[in-house]
VOMI-701258 format. One record per residue (C-alpha): residue in one letter; chain; x, y, z; residue number from 1. Coordinates in nm, 2 decimals, padded with zeros to 4 digits. Layout:
BEGIN
+-------+--------+--------+--------+--------+------+
! tivex ! fidren !      X !      Y !      Z ! sedo !
+-------+--------+--------+--------+--------+------+
!     a !      A !      X !      Y !      Z !  NUM !
...
+-------+--------+--------+--------+--------+------+
This chain:
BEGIN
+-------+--------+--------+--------+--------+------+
! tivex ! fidren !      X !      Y !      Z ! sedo !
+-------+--------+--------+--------+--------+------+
!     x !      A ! -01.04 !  04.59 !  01.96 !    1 !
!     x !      A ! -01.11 !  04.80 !  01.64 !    2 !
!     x !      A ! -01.24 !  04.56 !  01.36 !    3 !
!     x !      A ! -00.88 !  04.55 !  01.17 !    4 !
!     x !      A ! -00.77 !  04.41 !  01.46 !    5 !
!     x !      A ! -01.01 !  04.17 !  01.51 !    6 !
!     x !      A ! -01.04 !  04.07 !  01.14 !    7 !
!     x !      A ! -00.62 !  04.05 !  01.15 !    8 !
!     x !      A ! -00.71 !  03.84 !  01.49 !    9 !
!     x !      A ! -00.95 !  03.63 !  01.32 !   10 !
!     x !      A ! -00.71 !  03.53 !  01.01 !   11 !
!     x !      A ! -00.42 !  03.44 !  01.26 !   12 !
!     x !      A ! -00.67 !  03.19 !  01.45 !   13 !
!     x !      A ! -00.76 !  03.06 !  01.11 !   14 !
!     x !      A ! -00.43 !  02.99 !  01.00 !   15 !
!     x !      A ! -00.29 !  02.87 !  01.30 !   16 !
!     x !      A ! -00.55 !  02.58 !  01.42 !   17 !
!     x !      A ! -00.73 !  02.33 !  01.14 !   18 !
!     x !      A ! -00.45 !  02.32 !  00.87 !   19 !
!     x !      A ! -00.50 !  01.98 !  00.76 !   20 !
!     x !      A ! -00.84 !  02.01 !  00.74 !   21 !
!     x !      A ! -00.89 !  02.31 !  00.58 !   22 !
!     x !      A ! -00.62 !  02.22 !  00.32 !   23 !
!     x !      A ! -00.83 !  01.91 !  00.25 !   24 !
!     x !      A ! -01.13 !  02.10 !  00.24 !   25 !
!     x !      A ! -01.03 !  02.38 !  00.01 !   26 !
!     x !      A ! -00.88 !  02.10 ! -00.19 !   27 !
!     x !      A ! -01.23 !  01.90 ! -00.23 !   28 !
!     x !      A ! -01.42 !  02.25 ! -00.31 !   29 !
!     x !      A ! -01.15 !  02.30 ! -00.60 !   30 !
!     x !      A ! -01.09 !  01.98 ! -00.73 !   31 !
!     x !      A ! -01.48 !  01.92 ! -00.73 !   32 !
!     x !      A ! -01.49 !  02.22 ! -00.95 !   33 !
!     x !      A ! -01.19 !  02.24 ! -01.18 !   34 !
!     x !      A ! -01.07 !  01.87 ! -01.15 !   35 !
!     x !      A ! -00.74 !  01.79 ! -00.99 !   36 !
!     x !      A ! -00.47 !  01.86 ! -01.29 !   37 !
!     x !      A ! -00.63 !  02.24 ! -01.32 !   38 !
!     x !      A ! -00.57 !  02.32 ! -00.95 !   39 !
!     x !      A ! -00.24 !  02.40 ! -00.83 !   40 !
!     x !      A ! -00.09 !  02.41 ! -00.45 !   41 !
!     x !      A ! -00.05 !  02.76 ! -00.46 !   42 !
!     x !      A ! -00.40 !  02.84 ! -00.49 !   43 !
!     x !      A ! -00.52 !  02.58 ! -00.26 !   44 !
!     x !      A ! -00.30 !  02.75 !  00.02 !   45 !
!     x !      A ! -00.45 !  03.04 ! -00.06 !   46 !
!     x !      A ! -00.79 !  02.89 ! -00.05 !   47 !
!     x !      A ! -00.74 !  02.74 !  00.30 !   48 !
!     x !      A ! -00.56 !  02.96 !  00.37 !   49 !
!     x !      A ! -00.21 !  02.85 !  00.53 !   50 !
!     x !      A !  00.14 !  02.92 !  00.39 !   51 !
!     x !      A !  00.27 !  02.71 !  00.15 !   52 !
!     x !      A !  00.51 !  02.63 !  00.41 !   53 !
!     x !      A !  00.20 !  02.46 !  00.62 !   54 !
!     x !      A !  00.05 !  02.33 !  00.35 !   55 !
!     x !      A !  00.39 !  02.11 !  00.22 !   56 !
!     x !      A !  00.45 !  02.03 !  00.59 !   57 !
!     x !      A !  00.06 !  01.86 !  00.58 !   58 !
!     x !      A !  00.13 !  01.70 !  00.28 !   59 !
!     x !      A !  00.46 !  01.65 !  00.07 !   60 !
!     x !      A !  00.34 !  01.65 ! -00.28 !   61 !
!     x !      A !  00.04 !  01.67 ! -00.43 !   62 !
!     x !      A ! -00.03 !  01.33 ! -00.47 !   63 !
!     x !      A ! -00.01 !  01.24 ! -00.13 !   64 !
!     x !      A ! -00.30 !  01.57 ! -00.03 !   65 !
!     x !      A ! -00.51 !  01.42 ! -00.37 !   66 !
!     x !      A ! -00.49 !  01.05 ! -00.18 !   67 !
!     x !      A ! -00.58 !  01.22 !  00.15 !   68 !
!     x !      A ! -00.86 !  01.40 ! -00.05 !   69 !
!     x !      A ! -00.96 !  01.08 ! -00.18 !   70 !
!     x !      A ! -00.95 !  00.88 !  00.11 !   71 !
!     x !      A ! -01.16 !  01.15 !  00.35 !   72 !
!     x !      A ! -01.46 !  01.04 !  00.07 !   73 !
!     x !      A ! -01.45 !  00.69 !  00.10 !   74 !
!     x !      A ! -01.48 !  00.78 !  00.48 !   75 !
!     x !      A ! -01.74 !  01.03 !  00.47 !   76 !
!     x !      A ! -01.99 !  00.73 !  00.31 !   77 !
!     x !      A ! -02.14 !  01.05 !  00.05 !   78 !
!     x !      A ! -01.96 !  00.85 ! -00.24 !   79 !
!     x !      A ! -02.18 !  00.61 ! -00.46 !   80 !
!     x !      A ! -02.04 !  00.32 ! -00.24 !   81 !
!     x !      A ! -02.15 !  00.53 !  00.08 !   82 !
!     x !      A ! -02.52 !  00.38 !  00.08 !   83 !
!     x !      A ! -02.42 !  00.03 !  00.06 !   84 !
!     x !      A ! -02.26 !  00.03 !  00.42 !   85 !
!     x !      A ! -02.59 !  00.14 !  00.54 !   86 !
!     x !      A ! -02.73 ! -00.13 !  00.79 !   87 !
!     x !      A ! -03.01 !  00.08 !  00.82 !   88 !
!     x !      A ! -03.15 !  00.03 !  00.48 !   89 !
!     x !      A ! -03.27 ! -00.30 !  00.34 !   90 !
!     x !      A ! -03.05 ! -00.48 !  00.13 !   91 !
!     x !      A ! -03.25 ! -00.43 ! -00.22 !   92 !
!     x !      A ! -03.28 ! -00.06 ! -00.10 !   93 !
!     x !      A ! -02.92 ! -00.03 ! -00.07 !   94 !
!     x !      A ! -02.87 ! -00.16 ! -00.41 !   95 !
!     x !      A ! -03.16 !  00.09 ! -00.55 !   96 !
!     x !      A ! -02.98 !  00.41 ! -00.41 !   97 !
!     x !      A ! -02.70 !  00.37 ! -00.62 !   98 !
!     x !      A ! -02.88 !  00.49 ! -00.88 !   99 !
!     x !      A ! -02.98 !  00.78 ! -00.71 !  100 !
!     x !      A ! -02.77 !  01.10 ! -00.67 !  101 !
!     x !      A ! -02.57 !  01.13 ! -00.38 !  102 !
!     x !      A ! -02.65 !  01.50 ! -00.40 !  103 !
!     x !      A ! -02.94 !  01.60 ! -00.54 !  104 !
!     x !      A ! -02.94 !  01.92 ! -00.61 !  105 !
!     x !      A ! -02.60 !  02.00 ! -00.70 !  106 !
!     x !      A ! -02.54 !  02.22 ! -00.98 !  107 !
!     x !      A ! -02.35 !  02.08 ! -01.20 !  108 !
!     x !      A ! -02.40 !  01.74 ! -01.13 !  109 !
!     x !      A ! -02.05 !  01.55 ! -01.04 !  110 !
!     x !      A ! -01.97 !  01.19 ! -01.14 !  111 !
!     x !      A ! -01.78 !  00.99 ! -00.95 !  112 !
!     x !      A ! -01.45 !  01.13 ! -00.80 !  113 !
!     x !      A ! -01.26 !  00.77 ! -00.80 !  114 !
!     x !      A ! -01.36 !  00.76 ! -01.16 !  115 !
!     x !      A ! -01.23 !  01.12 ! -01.24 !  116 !
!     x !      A ! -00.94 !  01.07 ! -01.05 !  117 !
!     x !      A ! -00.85 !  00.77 ! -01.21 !  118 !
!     x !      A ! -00.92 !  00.95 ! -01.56 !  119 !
!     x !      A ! -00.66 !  01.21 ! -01.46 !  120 !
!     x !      A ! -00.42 !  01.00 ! -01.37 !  121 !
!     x !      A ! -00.43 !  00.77 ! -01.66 !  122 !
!     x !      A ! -00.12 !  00.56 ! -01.55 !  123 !
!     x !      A ! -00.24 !  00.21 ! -01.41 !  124 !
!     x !      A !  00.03 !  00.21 ! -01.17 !  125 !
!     x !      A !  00.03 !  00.59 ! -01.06 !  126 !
!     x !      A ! -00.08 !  00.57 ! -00.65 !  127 !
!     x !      A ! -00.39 !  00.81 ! -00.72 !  128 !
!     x !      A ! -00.49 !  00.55 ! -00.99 !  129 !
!     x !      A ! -00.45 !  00.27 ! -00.80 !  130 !
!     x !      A ! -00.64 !  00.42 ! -00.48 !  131 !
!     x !      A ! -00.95 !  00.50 ! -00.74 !  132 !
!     x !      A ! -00.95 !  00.10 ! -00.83 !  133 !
!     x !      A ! -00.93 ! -00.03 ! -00.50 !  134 !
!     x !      A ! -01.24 !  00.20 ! -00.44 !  135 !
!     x !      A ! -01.43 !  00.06 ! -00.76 !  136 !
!     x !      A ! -01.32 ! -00.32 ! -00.67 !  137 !
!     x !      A ! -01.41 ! -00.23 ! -00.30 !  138 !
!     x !      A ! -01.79 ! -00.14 ! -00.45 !  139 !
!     x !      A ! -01.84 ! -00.47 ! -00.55 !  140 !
!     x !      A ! -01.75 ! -00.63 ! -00.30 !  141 !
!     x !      A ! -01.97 ! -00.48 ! -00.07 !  142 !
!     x !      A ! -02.25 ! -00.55 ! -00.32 !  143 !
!     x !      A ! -02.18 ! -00.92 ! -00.31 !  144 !
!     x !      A ! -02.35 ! -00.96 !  00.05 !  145 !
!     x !      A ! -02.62 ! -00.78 ! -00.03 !  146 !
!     x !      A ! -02.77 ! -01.00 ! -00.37 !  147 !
!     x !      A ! -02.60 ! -01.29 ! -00.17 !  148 !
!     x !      A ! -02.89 ! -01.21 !  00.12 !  149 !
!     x !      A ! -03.14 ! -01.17 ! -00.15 !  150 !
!     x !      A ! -03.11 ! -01.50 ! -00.26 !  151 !
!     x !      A ! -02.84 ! -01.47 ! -00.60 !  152 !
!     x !      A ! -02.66 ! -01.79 ! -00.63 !  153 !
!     x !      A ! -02.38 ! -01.61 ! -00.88 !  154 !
!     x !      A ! -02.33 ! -01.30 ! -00.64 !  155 !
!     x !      A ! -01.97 ! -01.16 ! -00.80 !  156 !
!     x !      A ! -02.13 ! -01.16 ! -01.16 !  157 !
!     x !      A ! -02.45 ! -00.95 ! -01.05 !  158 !
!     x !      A ! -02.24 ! -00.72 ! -00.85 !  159 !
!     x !      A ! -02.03 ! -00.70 ! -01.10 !  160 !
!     x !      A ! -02.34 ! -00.63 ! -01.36 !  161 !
!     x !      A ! -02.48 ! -00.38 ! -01.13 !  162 !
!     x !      A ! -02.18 ! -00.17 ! -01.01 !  163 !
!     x !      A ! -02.08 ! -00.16 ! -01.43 !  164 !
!     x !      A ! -02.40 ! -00.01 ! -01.41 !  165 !
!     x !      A ! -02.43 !  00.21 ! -01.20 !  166 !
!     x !      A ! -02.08 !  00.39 ! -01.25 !  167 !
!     x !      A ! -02.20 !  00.41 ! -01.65 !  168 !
!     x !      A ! -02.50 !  00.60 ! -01.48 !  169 !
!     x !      A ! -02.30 !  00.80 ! -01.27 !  170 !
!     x !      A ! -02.04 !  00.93 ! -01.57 !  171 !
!     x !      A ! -02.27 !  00.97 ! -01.77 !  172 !
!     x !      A ! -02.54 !  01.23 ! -01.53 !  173 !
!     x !      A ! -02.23 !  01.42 ! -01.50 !  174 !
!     x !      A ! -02.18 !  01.44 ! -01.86 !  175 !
!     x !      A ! -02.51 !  01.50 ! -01.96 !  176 !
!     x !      A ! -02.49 !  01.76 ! -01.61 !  177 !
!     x !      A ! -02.89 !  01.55 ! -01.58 !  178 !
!     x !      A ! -02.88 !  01.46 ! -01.19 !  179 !
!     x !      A ! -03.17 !  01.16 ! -01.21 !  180 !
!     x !      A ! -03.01 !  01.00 ! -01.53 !  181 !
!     x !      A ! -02.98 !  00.69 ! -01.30 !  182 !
!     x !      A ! -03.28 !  00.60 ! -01.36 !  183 !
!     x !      A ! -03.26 !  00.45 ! -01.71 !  184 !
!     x !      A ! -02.94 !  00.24 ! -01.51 !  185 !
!     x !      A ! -03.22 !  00.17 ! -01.23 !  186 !
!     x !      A ! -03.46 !  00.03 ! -01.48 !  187 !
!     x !      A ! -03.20 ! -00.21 ! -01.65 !  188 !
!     x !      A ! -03.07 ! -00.35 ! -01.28 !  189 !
!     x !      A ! -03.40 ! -00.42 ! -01.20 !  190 !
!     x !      A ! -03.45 ! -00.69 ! -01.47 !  191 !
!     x !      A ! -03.08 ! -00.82 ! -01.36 !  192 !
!     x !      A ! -03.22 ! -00.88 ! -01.03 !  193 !
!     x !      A ! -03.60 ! -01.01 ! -01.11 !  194 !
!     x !      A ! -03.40 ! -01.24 ! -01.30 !  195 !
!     x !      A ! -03.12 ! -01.37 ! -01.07 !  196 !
!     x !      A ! -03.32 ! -01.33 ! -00.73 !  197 !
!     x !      A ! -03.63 ! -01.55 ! -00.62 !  198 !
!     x !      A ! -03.91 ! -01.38 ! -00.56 !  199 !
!     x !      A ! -03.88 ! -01.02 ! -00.68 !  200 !
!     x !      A ! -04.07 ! -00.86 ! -00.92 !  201 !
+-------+--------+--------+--------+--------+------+
């Protein structure tokens, strides 16, 4: 097979097998680095690449593919929320890696995505909007457990102190395009927890 062939056998087998996921994944690649409202269908089938046909057969409007987007990060655990899921880590740990960036060394640094999402889709009652909340309220709620195991006796307020804090920390790395910015957040949780939990320091 001369390599025409091969490369014209090549792009078949790409298009015809993975659709779904390579839409999702050329969609993540450009809505990490445009933001959703900039990036268009067309040139995320082209990305993929499928037809358009394939890629409205996948997913019927773009809402529903920025909702699938959405939801294959809250499943991948690489979101700030990610580490707190982590049985492997200590509580306290757990709580101390949100500060951290997810991705070190990316270039520029990215805030949140349920935060930007929600930010381009301003209306409260839009579906991508409302995902992004149930995302943020899902954060503190798995941070209750964790100060609850520590020893807080007001759990929600501390989770909600620390999860305010650490999405201000997030926005504003990504902003500021400075990937440890968390740490001034860090520095500020820490007294929230010396001074609701026994025995820290």
């Amino acid at each position: 097979m001369d390599t025409t062939a091969r490369a014209t056998a090549e792009t078949a087998q790409r298009r015809g097998r993975g659709g779904r996921e390579r839409i999702l994944a050329a969609a993540g690649v450009l809505f990490a680095a445009q933001g959703i409202n900039a990036t268009g269908m067309e040139q995320i089938a082209e990305e993929a690449p499928v037809s358009k046909r394939t890629l409205y057969a996948h997913f019927r409007t773009k809402n529903d593919l920025v909702i699938a987007y959405l939801q294959g990060l809250a499943l991948s655990g690489a979101t700030l929320e990610g580490v707190l899921t982590r049985e492997d880590i200590p509580p306290r740990d757990r709580i101390r890696e949100l500060f951290h960036p997810s991705v070190p060394d990316a270039a520029p640094v990215r805030g949140c995505p349920f935060i930007d999402a929600a930010a381009e889709f301003p209306d409260p009652e839009s579906a991508v909007h409302s995902y992004a909340r149930e995302q943020k309220l899902r954060m503190v709620e798995l941070i209750v457990p964790l100060v609850r195991e520590l020893g807080c006796r007001e759990p929600l307020a501390l989770a909600h102190q620390l999860a305010t804090l650490a999405d201000g920390a997030a926005s504003r790395a990504m902003v500021l395009d400075e990937a440890d910015y968390g740490r001034h957040a860090w520095a500020a949780a820490k007294v929230l927890l010396d001074r609701a939990l026994p025995g820290t320091s």
